[in-house]
LUMDRENKE-899884 format. One record per residue (C-alpha): residue in three letters; x, y, z. Coordinates in steps of 0.05 Angstrom, whole numbers, m for minus. Layout:
! residues N
residu / east / north / up
Ala / X / Y / Z;
...
***
This chain:
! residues 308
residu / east / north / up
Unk / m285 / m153 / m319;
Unk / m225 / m127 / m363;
Unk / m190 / m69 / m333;
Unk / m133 / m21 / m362;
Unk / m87 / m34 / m311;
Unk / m36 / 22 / m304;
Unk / 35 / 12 / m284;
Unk / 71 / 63 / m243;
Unk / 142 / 48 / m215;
Unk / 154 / 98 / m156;
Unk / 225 / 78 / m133;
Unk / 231 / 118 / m64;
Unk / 281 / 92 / m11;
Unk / 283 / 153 / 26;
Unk / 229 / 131 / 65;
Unk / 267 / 78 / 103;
Unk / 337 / 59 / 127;
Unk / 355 / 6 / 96;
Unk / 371 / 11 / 8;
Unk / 346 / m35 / m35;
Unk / 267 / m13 / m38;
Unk / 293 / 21 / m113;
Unk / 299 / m37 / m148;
Unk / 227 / m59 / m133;
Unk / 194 / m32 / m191;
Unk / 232 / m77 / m237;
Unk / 237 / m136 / m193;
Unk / 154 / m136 / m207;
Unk / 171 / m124 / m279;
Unk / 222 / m177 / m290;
Unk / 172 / m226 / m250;
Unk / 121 / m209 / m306;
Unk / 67 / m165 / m261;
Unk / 44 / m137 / m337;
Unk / 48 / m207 / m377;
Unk / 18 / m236 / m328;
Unk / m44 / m188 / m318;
Unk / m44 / m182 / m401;
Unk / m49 / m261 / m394;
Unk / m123 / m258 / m353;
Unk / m147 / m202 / m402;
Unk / m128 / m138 / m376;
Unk / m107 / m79 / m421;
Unk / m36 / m60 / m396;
Unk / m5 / 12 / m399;
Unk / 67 / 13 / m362;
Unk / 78 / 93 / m351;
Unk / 143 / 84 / m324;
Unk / 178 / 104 / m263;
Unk / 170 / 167 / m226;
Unk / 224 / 213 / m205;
Unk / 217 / 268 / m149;
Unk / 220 / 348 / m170;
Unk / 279 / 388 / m146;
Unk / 274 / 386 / m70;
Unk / 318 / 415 / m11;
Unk / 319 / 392 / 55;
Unk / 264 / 417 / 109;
Unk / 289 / 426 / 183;
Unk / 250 / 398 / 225;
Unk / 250 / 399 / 309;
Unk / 242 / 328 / 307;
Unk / 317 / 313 / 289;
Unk / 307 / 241 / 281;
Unk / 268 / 250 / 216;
Unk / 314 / 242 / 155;
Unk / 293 / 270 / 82;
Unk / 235 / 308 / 96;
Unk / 256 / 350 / 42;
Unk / 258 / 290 / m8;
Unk / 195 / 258 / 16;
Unk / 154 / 317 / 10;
Unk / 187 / 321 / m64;
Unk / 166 / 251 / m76;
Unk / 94 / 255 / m45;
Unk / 71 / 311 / m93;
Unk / 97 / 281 / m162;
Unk / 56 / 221 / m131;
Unk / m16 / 257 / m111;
Unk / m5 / 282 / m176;
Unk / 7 / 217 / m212;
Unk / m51 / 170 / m177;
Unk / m100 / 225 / m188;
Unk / m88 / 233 / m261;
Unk / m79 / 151 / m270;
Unk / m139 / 129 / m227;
Unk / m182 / 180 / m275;
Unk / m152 / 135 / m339;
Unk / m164 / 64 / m306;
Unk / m150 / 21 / m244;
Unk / m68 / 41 / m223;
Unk / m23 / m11 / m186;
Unk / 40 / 41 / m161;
Unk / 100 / m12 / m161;
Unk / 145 / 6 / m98;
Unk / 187 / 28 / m65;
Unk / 179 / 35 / 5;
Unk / 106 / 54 / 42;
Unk / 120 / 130 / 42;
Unk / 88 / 123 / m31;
Unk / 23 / 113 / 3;
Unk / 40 / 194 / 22;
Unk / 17 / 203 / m47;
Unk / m20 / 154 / m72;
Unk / m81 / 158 / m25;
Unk / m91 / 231 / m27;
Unk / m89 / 235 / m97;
Unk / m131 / 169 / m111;
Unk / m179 / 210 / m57;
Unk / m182 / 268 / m94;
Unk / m200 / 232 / m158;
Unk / m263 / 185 / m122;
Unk / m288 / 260 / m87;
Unk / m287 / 285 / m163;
Unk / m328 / 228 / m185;
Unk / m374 / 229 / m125;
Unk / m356 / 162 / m104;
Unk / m336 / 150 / m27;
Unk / m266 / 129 / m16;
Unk / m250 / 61 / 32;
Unk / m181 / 38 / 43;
Unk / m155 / m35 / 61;
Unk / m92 / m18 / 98;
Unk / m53 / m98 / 91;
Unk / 11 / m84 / 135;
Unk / 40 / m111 / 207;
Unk / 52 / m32 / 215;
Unk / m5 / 23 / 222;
Unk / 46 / 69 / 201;
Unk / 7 / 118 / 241;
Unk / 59 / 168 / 269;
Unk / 66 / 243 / 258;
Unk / 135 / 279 / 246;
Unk / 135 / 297 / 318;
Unk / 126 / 221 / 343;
Unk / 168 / 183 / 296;
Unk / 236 / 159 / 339;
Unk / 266 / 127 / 282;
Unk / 256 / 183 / 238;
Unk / 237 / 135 / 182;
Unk / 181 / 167 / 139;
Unk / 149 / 105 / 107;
Unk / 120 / 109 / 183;
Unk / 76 / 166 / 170;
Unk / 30 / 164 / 102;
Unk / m34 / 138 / 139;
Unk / m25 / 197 / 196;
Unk / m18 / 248 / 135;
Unk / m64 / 214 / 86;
Unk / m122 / 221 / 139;
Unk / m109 / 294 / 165;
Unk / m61 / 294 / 225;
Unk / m32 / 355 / 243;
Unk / 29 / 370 / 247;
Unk / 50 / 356 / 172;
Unk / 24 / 431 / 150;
Unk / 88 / 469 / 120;
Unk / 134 / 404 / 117;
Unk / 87 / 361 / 69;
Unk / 49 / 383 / 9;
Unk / m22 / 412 / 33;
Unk / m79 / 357 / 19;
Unk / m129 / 366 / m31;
Unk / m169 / 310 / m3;
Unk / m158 / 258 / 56;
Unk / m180 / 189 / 70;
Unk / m234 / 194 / 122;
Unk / m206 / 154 / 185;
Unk / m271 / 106 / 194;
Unk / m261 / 85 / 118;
Unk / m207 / 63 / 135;
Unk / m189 / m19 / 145;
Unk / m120 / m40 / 177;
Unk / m111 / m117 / 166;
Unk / m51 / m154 / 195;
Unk / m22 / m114 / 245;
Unk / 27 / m138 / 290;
Unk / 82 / m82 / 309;
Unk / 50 / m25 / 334;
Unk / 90 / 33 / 365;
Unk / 53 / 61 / 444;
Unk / 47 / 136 / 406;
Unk / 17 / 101 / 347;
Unk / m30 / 55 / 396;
Unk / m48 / 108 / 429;
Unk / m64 / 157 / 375;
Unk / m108 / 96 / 333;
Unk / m150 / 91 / 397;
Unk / m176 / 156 / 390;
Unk / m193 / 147 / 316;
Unk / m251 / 109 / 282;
Unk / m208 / 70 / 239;
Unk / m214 / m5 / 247;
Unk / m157 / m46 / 263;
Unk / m153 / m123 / 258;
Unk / m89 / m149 / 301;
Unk / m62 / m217 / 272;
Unk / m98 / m243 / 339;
Unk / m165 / m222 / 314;
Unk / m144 / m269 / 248;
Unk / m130 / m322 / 291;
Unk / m195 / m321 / 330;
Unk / m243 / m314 / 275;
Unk / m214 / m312 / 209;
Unk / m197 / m272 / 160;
Unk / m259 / m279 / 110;
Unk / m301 / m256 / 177;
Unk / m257 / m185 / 182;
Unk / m266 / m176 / 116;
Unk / m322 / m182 / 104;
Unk / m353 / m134 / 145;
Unk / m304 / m82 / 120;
Unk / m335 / m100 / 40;
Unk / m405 / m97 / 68;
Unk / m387 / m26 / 93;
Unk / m363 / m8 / 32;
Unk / m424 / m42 / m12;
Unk / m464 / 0 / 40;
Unk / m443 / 70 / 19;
Unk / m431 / 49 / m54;
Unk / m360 / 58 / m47;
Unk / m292 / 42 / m81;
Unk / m234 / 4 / m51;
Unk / m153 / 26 / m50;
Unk / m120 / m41 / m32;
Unk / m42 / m19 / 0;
Unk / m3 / m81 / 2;
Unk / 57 / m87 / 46;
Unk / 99 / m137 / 38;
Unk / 110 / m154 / 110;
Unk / 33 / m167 / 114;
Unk / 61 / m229 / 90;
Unk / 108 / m280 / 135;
Unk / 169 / m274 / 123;
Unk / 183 / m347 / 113;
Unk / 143 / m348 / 45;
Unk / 160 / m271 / 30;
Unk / 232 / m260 / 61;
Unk / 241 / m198 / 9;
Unk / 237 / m147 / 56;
Unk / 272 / m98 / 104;
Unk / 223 / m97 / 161;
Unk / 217 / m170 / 176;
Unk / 158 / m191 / 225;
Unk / 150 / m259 / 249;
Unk / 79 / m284 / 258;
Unk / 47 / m254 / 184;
Unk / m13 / m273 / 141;
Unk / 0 / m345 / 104;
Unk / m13 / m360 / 34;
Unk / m71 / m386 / 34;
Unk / m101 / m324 / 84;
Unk / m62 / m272 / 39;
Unk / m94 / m315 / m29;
Unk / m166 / m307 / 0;
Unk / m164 / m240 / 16;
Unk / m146 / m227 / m51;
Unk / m194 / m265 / m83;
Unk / m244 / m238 / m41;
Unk / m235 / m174 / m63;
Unk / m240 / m188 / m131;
Unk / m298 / m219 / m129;
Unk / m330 / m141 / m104;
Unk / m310 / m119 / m164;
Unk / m295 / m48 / m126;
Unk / m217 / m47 / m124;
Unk / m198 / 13 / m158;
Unk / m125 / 21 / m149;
Unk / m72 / m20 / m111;
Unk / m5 / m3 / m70;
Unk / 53 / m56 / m72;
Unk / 99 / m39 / m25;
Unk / 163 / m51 / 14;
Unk / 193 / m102 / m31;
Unk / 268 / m107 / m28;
Unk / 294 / m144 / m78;
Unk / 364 / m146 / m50;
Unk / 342 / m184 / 14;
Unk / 299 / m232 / m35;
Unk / 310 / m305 / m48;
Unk / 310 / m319 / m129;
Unk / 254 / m273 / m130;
Unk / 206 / m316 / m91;
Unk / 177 / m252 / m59;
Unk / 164 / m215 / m128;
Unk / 137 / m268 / m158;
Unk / 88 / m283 / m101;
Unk / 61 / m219 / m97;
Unk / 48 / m217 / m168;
Unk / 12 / m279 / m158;
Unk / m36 / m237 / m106;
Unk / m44 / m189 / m155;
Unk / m68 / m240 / m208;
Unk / m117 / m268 / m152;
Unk / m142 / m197 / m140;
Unk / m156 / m185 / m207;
Unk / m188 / m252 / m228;
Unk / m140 / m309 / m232;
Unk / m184 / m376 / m184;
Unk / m138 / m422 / m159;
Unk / m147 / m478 / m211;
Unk / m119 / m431 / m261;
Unk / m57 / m421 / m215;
Unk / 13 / m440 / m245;
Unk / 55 / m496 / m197;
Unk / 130 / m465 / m185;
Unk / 185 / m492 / m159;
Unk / 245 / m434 / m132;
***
């Protein structure tokens, strides 16, 4: 199936503490995301790199949080971005850290409610990124978007009001392995399934999966796939500031891809967390452009051999 893939660099930082999450729109550029997506057939429309609006900084009486103000900037140009994009074609936002997914799932939610399609999301992360403002300790915001994105409270009058939000039992966390007690605690009272790199050692990833794509077939939904770069172990995908021992392989991270290609329900996709500073020759770019490839139709005999 050809798709007009639509390329959106969102270069936000501010969502982490460590710099270097900028330059991750152009590291996927340079590593040919759009030459090699034009290559399998795809029509290709690069729309640039976002920028936040004019923002000042929200007090908060959680002092550990650190630019609120810039964050809540960032989410809105975002909602407003991913709703207008995934209306136009199927969007791939080119991060930046996770506090993109802020924006991108409400306004890729918005858009499905529009169309009268039901919304799932495959959540491919070792963090649920599950906290509120008033829980986060690090004060790190790309540790929030799923809390907000699914309705929360606590975000009313600090983040941009939602227009729509990802119902929590649509939603599929794959790869987790680093989960904070108030974020443990909070997921156990929610309907949103989680999938502990445990649960992909005893049975499989192909088995978690797919039971979340017969859910979705059921309810004739669409799928936003949000790709963290530490779902990945960090010994084939060291690019990245939150390093977790113990991550998906290749081949597990290759399947899941290729699995959800072959639903033909993907609609939009999240690449996050990619720093190129902390990358090795670009090995971490280039495989998750790879990924990409796989989850929009590239079978592993077509697959190019490279040496770093």
């Amino acid at each position: 199936m050809t798709e007009t893939c639509i390329l959106i660099g969102i270069p936000v930082q501010a969502g982490t503490g460590r710099l270097g999450c900028d330059m991750g729109p152009s590291a996927y550029r340079a590593a040919g995301l759009g030459e090699t997506l034009a290559d399998l057939g795809h029509r290709i429309e690069d729309r640039g790199n976002l920028a936040p609006g004019a923002h000042a900084e929200k007090p908060h009486p959680n002092p550990a949080l650190r630019h609120l103000g810039e964050i809540a900037a960032w989410t809105e140009t975002i909602e407003a971005a991913a709703y207008a994009a995934a209306g136009d074609g199927l969007p791939i936002f080119l991060g930046g850290d996770h506090s993109l997914s802020a924006g991108t799932m409400p306004g890729v939610a918005r858009r499905a409610a529009k169309t009268g399609r039901e919304l799932f999301v495959l959540w491919l992360d070792s963090h649920p990124d599950f906290h509120t403002l008033e829980t986060s300790t690090s004060g790190n915001l790309h540790g929030v978007p799923m809390a907000y994105a699914t309705g929360r409270p606590g975000f009313a009058g600090f983040l941009p009001p939602l227009a729509a939000t990802v119902k929590p039992e649509n939603v599929c966390m794959i790869g987790l392995r680093s989960v904070d007690p108030a974020e443990r605690e909070a997921l156990a009272r929610t309907p949103i399934t989680v999938h502990d790199m445990r649960a992909i050692d005893e049975n499989g990833v192909a088995v978690l999966l797919r039971a979340f794509i017969d859910k979705v077939r059921a309810a004739d939904g669409i799928i936003h796939v949000s790709l963290d770069v530490d779902f990945l172990d960090p010994d084939i995908a060291p690019g990245v500031g939150t390093t977790v021992p113990g991550g998906a392989t290749f081949r597990e991270a290759h399947l899941v891809m290729e699995m959800l290609c072959d639903t033909g329900l993907v609609r939009s996709i999240d690449l996050v967390e990619l720093n190129p500073f902390l990358d090795e020759r670009g090995r971490t770019a280039l495989l998750m452009v790879d990924l990409v490839a796989s989850l929009l139709g590239r079978r592993v005999l077509d697959r190019p051999t490279r040496s770093y």
